[in-house]
One Martini backbone bead per residue (centre of mass of N, CA, C, O) as a GRO file, in nm:
protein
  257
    1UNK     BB    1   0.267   2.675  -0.408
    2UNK     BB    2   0.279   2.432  -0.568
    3UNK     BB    3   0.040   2.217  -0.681
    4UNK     BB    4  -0.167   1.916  -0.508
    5UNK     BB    5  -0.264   1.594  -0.560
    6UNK     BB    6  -0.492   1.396  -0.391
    7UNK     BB    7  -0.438   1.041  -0.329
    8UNK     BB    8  -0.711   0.756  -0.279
    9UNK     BB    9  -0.783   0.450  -0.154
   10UNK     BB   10  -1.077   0.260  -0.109
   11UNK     BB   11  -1.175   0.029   0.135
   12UNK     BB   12  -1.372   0.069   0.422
   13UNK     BB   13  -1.252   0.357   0.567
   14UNK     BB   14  -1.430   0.519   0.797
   15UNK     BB   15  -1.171   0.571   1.020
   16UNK     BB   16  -0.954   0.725   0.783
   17UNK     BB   17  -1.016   0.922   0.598
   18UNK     BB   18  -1.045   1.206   0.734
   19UNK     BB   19  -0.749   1.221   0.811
   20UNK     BB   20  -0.640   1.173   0.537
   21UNK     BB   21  -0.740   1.404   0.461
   22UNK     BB   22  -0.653   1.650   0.641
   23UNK     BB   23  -0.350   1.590   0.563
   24UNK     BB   24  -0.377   1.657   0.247
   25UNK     BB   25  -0.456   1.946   0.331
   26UNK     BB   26  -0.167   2.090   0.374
   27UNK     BB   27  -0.059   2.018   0.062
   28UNK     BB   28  -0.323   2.042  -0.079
   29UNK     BB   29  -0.576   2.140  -0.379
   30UNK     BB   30  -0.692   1.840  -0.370
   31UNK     BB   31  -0.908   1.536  -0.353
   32UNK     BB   32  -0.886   1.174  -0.440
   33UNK     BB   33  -1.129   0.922  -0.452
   34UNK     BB   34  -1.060   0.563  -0.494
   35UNK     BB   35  -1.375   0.339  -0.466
   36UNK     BB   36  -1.415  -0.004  -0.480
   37UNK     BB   37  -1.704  -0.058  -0.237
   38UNK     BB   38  -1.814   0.033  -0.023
   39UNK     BB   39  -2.011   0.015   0.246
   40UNK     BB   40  -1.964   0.187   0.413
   41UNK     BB   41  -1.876   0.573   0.497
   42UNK     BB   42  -1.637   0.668   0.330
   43UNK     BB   43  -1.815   0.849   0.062
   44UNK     BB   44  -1.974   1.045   0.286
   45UNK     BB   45  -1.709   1.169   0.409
   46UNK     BB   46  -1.534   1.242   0.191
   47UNK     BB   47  -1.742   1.442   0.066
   48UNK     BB   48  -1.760   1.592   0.371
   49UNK     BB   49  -1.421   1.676   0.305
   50UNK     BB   50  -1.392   1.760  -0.025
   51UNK     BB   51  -1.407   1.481  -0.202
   52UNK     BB   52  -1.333   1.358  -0.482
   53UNK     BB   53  -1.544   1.090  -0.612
   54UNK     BB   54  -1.446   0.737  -0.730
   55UNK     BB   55  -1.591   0.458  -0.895
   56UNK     BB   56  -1.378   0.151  -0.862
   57UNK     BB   57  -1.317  -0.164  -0.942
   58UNK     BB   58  -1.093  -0.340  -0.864
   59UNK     BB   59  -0.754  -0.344  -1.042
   60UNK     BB   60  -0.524  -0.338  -0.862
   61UNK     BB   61  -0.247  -0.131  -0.705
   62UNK     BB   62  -0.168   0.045  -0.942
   63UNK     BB   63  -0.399   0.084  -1.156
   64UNK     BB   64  -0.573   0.228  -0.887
   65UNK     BB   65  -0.373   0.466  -0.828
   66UNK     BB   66  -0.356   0.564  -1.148
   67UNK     BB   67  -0.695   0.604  -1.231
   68UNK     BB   68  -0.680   0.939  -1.101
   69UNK     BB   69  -0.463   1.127  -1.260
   70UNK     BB   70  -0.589   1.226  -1.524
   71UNK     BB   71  -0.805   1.408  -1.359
   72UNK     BB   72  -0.641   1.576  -1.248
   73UNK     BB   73  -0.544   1.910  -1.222
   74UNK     BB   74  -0.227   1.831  -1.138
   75UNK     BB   75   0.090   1.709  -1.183
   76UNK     BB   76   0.090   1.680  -0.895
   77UNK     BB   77   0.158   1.399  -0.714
   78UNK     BB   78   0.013   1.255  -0.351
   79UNK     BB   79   0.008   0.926  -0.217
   80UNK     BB   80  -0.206   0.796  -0.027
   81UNK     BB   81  -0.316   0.559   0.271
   82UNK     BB   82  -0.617   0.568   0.457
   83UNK     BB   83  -0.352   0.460   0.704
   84UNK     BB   84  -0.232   0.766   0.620
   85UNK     BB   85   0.023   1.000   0.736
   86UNK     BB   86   0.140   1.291   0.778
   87UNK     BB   87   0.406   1.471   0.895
   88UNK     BB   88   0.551   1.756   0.992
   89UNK     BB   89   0.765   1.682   0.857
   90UNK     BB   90   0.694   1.645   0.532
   91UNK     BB   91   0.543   1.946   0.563
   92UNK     BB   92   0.789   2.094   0.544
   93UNK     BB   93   0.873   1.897   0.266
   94UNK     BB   94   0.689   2.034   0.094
   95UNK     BB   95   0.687   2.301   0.088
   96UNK     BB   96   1.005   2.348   0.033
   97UNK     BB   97   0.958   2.268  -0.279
   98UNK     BB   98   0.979   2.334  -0.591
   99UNK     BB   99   0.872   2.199  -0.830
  100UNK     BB  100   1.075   2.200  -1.121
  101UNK     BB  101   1.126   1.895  -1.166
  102UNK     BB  102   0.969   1.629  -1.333
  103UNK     BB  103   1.202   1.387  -1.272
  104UNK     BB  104   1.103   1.430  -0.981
  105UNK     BB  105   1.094   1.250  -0.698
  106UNK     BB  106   0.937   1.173  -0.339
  107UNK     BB  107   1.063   1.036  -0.052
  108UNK     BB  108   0.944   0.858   0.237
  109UNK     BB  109   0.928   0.769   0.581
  110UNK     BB  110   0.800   0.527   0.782
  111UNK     BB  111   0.558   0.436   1.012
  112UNK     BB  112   0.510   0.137   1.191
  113UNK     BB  113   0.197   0.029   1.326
  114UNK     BB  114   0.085  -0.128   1.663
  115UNK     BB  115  -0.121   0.062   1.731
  116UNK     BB  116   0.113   0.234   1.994
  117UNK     BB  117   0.321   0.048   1.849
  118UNK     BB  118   0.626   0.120   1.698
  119UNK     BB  119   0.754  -0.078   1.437
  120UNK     BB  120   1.111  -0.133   1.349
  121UNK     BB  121   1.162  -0.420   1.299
  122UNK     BB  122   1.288  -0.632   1.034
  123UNK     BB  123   1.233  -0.338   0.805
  124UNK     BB  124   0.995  -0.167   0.928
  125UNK     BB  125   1.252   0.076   0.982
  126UNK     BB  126   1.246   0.299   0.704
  127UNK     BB  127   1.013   0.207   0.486
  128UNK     BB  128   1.053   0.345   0.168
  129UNK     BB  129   0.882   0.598   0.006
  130UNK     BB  130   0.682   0.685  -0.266
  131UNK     BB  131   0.465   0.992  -0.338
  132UNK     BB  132   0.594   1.224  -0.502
  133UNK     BB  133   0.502   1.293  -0.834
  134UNK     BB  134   0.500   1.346  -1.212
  135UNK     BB  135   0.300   1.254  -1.411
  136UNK     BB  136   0.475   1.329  -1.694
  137UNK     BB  137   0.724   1.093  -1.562
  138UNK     BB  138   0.525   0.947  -1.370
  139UNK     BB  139   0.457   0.636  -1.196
  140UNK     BB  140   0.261   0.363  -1.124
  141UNK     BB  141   0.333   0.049  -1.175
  142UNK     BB  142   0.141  -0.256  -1.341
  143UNK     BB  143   0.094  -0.371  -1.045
  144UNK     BB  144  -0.131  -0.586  -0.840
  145UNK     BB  145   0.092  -0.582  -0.629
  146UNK     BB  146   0.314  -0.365  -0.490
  147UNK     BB  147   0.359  -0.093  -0.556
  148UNK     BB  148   0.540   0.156  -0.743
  149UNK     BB  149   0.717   0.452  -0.855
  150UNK     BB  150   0.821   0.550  -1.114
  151UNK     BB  151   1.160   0.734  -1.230
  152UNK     BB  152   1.414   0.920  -1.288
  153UNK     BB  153   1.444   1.049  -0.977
  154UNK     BB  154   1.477   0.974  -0.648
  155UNK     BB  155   1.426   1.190  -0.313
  156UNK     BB  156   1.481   1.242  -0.046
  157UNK     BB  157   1.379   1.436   0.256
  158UNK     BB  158   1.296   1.335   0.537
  159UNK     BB  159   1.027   1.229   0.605
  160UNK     BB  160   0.690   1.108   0.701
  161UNK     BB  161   0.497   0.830   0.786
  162UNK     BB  162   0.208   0.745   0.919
  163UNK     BB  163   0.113   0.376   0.977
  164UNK     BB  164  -0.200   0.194   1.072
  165UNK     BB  165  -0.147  -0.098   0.994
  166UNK     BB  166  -0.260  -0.220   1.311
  167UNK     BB  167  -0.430  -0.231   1.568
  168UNK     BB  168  -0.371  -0.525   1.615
  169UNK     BB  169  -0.289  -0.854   1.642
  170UNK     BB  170  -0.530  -0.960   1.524
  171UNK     BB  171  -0.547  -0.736   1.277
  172UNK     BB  172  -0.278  -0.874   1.144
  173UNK     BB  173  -0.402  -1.146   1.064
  174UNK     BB  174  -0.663  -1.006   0.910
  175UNK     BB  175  -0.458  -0.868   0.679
  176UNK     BB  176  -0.346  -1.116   0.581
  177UNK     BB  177  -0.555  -1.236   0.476
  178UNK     BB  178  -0.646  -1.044   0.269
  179UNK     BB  179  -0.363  -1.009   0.120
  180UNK     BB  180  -0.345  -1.287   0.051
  181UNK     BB  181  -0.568  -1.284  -0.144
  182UNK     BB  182  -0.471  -1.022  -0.340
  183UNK     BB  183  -0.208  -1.175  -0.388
  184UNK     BB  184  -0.311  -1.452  -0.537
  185UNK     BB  185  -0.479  -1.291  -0.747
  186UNK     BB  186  -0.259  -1.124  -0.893
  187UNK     BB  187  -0.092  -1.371  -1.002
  188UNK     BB  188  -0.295  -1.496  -1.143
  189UNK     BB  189  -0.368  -1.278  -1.362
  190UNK     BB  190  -0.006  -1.290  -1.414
  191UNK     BB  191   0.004  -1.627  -1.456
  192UNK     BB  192   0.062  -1.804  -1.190
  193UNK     BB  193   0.090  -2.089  -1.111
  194UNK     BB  194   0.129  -2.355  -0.935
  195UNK     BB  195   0.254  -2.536  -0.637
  196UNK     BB  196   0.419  -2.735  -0.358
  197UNK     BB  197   0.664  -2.579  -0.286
  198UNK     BB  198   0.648  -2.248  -0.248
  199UNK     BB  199   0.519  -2.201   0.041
  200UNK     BB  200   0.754  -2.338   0.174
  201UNK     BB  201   0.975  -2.136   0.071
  202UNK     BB  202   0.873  -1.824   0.129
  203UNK     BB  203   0.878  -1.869   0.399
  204UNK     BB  204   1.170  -2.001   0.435
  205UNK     BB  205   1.268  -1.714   0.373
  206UNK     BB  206   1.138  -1.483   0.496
  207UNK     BB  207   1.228  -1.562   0.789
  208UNK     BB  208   1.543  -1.511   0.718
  209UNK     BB  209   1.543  -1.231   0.648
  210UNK     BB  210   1.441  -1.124   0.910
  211UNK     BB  211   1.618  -1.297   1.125
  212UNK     BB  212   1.922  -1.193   0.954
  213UNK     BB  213   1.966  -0.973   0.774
  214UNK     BB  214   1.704  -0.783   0.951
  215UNK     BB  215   1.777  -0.892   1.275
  216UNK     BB  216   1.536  -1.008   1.436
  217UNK     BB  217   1.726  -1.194   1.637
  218UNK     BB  218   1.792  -0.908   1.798
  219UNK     BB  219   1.478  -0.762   1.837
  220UNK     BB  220   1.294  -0.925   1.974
  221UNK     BB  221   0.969  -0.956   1.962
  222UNK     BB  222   0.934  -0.770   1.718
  223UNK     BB  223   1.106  -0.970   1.502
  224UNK     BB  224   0.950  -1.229   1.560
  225UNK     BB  225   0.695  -1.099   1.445
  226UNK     BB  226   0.748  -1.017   1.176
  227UNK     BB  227   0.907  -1.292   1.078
  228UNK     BB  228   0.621  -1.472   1.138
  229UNK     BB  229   0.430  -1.295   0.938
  230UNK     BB  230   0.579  -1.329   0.714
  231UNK     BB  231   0.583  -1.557   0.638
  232UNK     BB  232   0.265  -1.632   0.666
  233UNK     BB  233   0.223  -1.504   0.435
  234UNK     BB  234   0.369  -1.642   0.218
  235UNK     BB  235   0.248  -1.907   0.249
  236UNK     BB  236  -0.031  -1.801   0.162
  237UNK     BB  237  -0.050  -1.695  -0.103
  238UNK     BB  238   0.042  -1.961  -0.217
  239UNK     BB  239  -0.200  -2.150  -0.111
  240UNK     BB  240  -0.361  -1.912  -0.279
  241UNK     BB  241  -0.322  -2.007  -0.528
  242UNK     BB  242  -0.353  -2.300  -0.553
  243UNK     BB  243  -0.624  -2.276  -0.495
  244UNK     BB  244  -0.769  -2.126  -0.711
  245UNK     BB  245  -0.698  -2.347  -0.936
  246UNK     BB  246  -0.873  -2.540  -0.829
  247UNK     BB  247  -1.122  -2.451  -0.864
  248UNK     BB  248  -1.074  -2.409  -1.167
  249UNK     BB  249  -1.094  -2.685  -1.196
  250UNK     BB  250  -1.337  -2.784  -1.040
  251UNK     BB  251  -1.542  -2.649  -1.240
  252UNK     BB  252  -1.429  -2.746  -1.550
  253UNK     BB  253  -1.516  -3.048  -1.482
  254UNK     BB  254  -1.806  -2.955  -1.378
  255UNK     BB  255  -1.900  -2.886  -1.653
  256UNK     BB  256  -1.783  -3.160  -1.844
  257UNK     BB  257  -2.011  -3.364  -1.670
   0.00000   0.00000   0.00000
């Protein structure tokens, strides 16, 4: 088998580290963690799963991805995030692939969970991800939030990944909390304004497309569960690039006063 690098970003991840190393050694020969500043045991997890780790102070979704690319060992890398594994289908088409090709990237569909419920509904699945690339012409866009793989070509397996996206509906809020300051922080790096009416369109654009588009005004409760946390996602980000902004003038007129 072809070897390939596993790459991991991480930041507090004690609880899922060990199973993502776990996963990527059925198919990799190397397993790289990029800790952003881990406060858990994370790092000493992660080395005493045979693990090397790299710290680096988060860069953003992409920078932070291909941090450690230059490093591996190997041109194909398969990226997993701590609280993703490969199922035993992805596992089967990966030993399958001659990777004999550096243009092709590969493609599988993800199954995200809230604790032992997985949620399909609103575009939940099949959310294909790109994660097996050659490093040589492929690799994550230097996008600081939601970032992904570009390719000269890529290919479905038909693999699954497993996603344990939210512990439950608490954790579900408390993601959106965090996601949302992580994206309102990317937004503002990459230049973008305030706005008054932002937050409240990206809301209502979003509601739209999960309940309408998406189907999920027809897929029951967990239909209107995503399409109402992804508004509320939308509305925060936005809100929170504004706030953010507001505290930079704050900041601005307090030196000059």
């Amino acid at each position: 088998m072809t070897p390939i690098t596993g790459i991991i970003i991480t930041l507090d991840e004690a609880d899922n580290i060990a199973n993502c190393i776990f996963s990527l050694n059925t198919v990799c020969d190397e397993i790289i963690v990029v800790d952003s500043g881990s406060q858990d045991d994370t790092v000493a997890i992660a080395e005493r799963e045979g693990a090397t780790v790299i710290h680096q102070p988060y860069l953003g979704d992409g920078p932070q991805k291909a941090f450690a690319v230059p490093l591996a060992r190997n041109d194909w890398i398969l990226a997993l995030d701590a609280d993703e594994r490969l199922e035993d289908d992805a596992v089967s088409a990966i030993r399958s692939l001659a990777l004999d090709d550096p243009d092709k990237a590969y493609r599988f569909n993800r199954r995200n969970f809230a604790g032992h419920h997985w949620v399909k509904a609103a575009g939940f699945y099949p959310d294909p991800v790109t994660r097996l690339y050659n490093r040589t012409t492929s690799g994550y866009l230097p996008k600081k939030a939601h970032s992904s793989v570009r390719a000269p070509e890529i290919l479905d397996t038909g693999g699954h990944i497993r996603h344990f996206t939210y512990r439950d509906l608490s954790h579900w809020i408390i993601r959106i909390d965090q996601l949302s300051s992580r994206d309102a922080w990317a937004m503002k790096q990459r230049g973008k304004g305030p706005s008054r009416y932002r937050p409240t369109w990206h809301a209502l654009s979003a509601m739209l497309r999960k309940l309408i588009f998406k189907g999920g005004l027809f897929q029951g409760a967990d239909g209107m569960t995503v399409a109402v946390t992804t508004a509320f996602h939308a509305y925060m980000k936005y809100a929170k690039l504004n706030e953010l902004h507001e505290k930079e003038r704050s900041g601005h007129q307090g030196t000059s006063d």
